[in-house]
N, C-alpha and C positions, 0 to 999 in steps of 0.2 A: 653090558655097557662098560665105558671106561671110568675105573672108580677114580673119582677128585682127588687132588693129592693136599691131604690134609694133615699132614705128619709135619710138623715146622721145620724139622731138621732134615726133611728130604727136599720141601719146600726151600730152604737156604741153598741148600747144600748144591741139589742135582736141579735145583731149579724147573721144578715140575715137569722132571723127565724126561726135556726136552729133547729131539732127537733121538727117542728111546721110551716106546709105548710100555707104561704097567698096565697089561690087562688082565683085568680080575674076574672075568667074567668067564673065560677060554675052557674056557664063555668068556682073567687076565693075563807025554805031550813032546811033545816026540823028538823026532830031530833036531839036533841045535845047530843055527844059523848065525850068519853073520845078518845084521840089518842092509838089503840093499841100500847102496848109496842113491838117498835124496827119495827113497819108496818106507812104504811101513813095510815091516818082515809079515810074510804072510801068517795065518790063524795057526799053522800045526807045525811052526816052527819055532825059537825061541826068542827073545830081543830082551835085552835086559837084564838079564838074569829070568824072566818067568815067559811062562808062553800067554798068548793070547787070551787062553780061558782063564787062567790066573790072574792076569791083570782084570779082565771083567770083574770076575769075582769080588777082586778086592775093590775095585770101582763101587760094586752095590752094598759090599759089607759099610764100606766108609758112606756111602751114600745114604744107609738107613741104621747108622748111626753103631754098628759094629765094629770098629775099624777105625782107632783113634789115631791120626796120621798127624806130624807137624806142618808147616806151613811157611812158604818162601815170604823174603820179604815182600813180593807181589801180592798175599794172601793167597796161595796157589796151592792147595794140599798135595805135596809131594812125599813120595817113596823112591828116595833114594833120589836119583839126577829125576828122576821123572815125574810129572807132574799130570794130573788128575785133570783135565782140560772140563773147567768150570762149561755152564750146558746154559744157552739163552731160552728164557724163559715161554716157551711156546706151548698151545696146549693141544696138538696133535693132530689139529682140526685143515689145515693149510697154510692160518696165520702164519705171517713169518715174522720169526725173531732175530734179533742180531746182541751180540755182547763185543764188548772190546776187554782183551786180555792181555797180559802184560808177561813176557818170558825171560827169564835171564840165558845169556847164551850157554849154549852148550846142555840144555834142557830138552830132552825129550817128552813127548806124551801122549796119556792113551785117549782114548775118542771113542765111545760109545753111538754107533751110528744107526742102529734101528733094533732093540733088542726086546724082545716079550720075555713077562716071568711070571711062571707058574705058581699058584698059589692053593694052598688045604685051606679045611674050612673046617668050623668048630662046632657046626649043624647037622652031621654026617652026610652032608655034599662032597661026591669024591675027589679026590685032588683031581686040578687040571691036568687034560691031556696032555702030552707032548704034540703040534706041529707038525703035520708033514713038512718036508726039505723044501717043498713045490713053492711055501708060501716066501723063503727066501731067494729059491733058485729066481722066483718071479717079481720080483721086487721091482719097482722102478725106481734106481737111485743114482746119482751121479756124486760123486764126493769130488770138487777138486783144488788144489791147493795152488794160487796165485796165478789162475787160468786153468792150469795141467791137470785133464782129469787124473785120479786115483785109484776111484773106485766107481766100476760101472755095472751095467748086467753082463757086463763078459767074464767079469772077473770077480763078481761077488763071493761065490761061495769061496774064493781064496779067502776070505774074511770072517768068515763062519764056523761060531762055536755052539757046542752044546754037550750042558754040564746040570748034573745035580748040586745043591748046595750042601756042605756035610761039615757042620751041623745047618739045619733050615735055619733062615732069616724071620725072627720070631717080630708079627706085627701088632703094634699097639691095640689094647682091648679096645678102642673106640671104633675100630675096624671091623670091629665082630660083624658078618660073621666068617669073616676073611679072615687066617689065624698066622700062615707060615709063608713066605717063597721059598719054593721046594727047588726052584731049577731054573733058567733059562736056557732059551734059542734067542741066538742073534748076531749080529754082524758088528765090527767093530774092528779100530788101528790102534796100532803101537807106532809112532811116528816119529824116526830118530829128531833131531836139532835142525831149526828153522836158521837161516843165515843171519847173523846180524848185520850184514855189512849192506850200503845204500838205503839207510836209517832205519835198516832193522824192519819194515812194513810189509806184515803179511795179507793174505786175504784168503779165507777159508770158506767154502760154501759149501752145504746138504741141498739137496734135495731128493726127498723119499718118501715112497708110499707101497702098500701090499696092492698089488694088482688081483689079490684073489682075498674076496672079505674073509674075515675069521669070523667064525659063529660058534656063539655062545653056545650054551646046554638049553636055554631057553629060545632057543634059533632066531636069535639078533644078530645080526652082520657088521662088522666093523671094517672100516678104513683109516690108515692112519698116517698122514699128511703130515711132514715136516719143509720149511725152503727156510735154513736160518742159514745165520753168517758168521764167520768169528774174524775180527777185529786184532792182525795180533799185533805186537811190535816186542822185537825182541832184543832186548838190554844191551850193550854192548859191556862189555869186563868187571862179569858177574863171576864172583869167587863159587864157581862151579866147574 
């Protein structure tokens, strides 16, 4: 099953993983580019100084409280011009969720869009599997920004990272008997700077789900449904 997210600082932070399944059960860099203009740089190339799986990374360090990053005056945990695109709080199920976000211009940022992570266990349960590619390549997902799709099934695994964590993401004992995230597979953007100009109003939508259940070790099936929105508007002559 999908375990509740009852960590307060993931629960603030990542806003219960929205757009981005922990399953606990699972049973839960190369080239460097230029950012196409007005696209995110695809997964195995660079944008910002880091690649794609890097910025994930750092995403779930900060996200489960690893990873002490400062804060715009928007309350936006950014690294460096980029910013950590706060997640509406949904619980995976279809409900949809929406947040409104606030960017100053010239801010780019990363976007977590359907990511599983693997987890050890402190019971001699073996770590989870890795994923066949199948359950991304097959993804239902549409990403698009102010109408224009993104990201679709043509082009997903352009989005697609997978990585161990080194050192693990060590989880709160109340989690027992869940102990470590050892890794993630998942999909996810680096999105250069939204325009400010014609009052700065963005409009962002997901919608995503695994067209092929994941199954536990105890042969439970999972689906995992997201349709939120992000709300953006982006500052005009913000000292960035």
């Amino acid at each position: 099953m999908k375990r509740k997210n009852t960590n307060p600082r993931v629960a603030t932070r990542s806003r219960a993983l929205t757009a981005t399944a922990l399953l606990t059960c699972v049973a839960v860099l190369t080239a460097i580019q230029s950012v196409p203009a007005g696209g995110p740089a695809p997964g195995h190339s660079k944008a910002f100084g880091s690649s794609l799986a890097e910025w994930q990374e750092l995403f779930w360090r900060w996200a489960f409280g690893q990873a002490d990053l400062p804060t715009d005056p928007n309350g936006n945990a950014v690294a460096g011009n980029v910013v950590l695109m706060p997640l509406p709080d949904a619980p995976g199920d279809g409900t949809p969720g929406a947040i409104d976000v606030t960017l100053d211009a010239g801010q780019a940022f990363v976007l977590p869009l359907w990511n599983i992570l693997g987890t050890s266990y402190d019971d001699g349960t073996p770590t989870d599997p890795a994923l066949d590619p199948s359950v991304f390549q097959t993804l239902d997902i549409s990403l698009r920004i102010d109408g224009v799709t993104v990201v679709d099934g043509d082009n997903v695994m352009d989005y697609y990272t997978a990585f161990s964590f080194d050192p693990e993401i060590p989880l709160p004992p109340e989690w027992s008997p869940y102990q470590a995230i050892v890794w993630l597979q998942g999909v996810g953007v680096v999105h250069p700077p939204l325009s400010a100009g014609k009052g700065g109003q963005h409009t962002i939508t997901l919608d995503v789900k695994n067209t092929i259940p994941i199954t536990d070790g105890m042969g439970n099936d999972f689906v995992f449904e997201f349709h939120n929105t992000w709300n953006v508007t982006v500052a005009p002559g913000a000292n960035h």
